[in-house]
C-alpha positions, 0 to 999 in steps of 0.5 A: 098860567100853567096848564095842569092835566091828569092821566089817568091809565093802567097796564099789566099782564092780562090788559098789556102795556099799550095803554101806559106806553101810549099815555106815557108819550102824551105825558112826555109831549104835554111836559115838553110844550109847557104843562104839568101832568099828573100820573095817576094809577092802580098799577105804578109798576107798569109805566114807561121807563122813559117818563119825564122824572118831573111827571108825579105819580099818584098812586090810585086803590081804585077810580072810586079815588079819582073825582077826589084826587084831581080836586086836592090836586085841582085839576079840571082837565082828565085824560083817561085811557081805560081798557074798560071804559065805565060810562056812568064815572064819565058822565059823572065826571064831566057833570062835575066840570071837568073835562074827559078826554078818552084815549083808545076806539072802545068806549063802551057807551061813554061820552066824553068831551074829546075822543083821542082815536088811535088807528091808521084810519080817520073815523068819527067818535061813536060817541058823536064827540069831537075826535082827533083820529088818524094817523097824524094823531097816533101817540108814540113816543119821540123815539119814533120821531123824524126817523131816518128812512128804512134801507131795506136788506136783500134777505132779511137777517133778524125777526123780531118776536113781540105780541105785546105785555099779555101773556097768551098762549099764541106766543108758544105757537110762534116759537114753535113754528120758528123752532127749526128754520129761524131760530138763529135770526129771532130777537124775542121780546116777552110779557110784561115784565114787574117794572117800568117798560122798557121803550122797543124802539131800538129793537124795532129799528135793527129788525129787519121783519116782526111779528107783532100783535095788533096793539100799539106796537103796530104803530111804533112800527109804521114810524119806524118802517118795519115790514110786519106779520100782524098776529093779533092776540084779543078780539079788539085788535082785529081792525087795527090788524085788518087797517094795518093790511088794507094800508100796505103796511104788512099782513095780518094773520088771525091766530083762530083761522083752522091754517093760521100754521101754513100760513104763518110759514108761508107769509115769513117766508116771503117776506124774508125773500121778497126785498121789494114787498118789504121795502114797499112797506117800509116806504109806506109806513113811514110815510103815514106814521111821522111819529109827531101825534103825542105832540099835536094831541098836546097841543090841541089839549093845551089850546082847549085849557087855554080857552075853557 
């Protein structure tokens, strides 16, 4: 019998793009290995625009609609990767029989029954849930899969500016710093956009630094191998930024620190020099990240249908 899962995510302007990226490659794996996935949403407009086309999207008011939909769909298992996570829906869900699998490290008091941790470090679930946690576990799209290895430039020639799908205001401070000296060398990705998102996989590939927030993209450069100024833009990315540092894969500047300017020019500055440094980085972001986590996070959801 085929396995049927429900994903259940959001992206927008204020929460970003993070969340339906990282869901959208677990629903491609989950399709890839056999099972049929439900897309359930309040915002349809914002989803990966490399989605399986055989992936249904169910169009949601609010979560009050979500117990209801997966029993006309009859759907047990759930999948959910929520920017704020409502403990008593959880527990309610899960006392009806089904089962809650809760993507992302903040689960603001939820128990689920499994707990999908994305980070560079392995770490229990605060919940006392079982985890898969890592990076052998980080869902990126199969864009990001057995990439060949990053040939590291004498000087860097081409920067790549993205701080994800929220607008913040740390964007125009960048242009500004880049304004003069950089200008020619900048590939400028903005917020979300009214529509399906578009993979960065390409643009992360051809860059040869980037300027990155500490969301998910952090993680699809690793795959690929991108030397990273890390420049998280919200509270919750901090130790996701502070990981990424602490494992050599680039360096993290908080936006808020009184000479975050200086510094900012500082560290791009050398790392534009530096060949050796940027080419350490790349080394030890493709070692770490190998791009397979939506595949194994599928497999593993499989097997737990298989056996419930």
């Amino acid at each position: 019998m085929t396995a049927r899962f429900a994903i259940r995510t959001d992206g927008s302007t204020t929460i970003g793009l993070g969340h339906v990226m990282r869901c959208g490659a677990l629903a491609n794996a989950l399709v890839a290995e056999g099972a049929e996935p439900l897309w359930l949403t309040t915002t349809p407009q914002h989803r990966p625009a490399d989605l399986a086309p055989g992936i249904e999207v169910v169009v949601l008011a609010d979560d009050d609609e979500l117990g209801p939909t997966l029993d006309r769909h009859g759907i047990r298992h759930l999948v959910a990767d929520w920017k704020f996570t409502e403990a008593d829906r959880v527990a309610a869900l899960r006392a009806a029989g089904r089962h809650v699998s809760l993507i992302g490290n903040f689960l603001h008091g939820a128990v689920p029954d499994l707990h999908v941790r994305q980070g560079f470090l392995p770490a229990l679930s605060p919940s006392g849930a079982a985890a898969l946690s890592g990076p052998k576990y980080l869902l990126l799209s199969d864009a990001y899969r057995a990439l060949p290895t990053r040939q590291t430039a004498d000087r860097a020639n081409r920067i790549l500016v993205s701080l994800g799908g929220t607008i913040t205001p740390v964007l125009d401070r960048i242009r500004e710093r880049l304004a003069e000296t950089f200008s020619g060398l900048i590939d400028w990705r903005g917020p979300a956009s009214n529509g399906p998102v578009p993979p960065l996989a390409q643009a992360l590939r051809q860059a040869d630094i980037g300027i990155l927030a500490g969301g998910t993209t952090l993680h699809e450069a690793a795959a690929t191998g991108l030397p990273t100024l890390c420049v998280p833009i919200a509270s919750n990315q901090l130790d996701r930024a502070e990981q990424f540092e602490s494992v050599g894969l680039g360096i993290s500047l908080n936006p808020d620190d009184p000479g975050f300017d200086r510094q900012f020019e500082a560290a791009l500055e050398t790392l534009m020099r530096d060949a050796g440094r940027r080419g350490a980085m790349a080394r030890n972001g493709q070692a770490l990240v190998d791009g397979d986590g939506a595949g194994r996070v599928a497999r593993h959801l499989i097997g737990l249908a298989a056996t419930a």
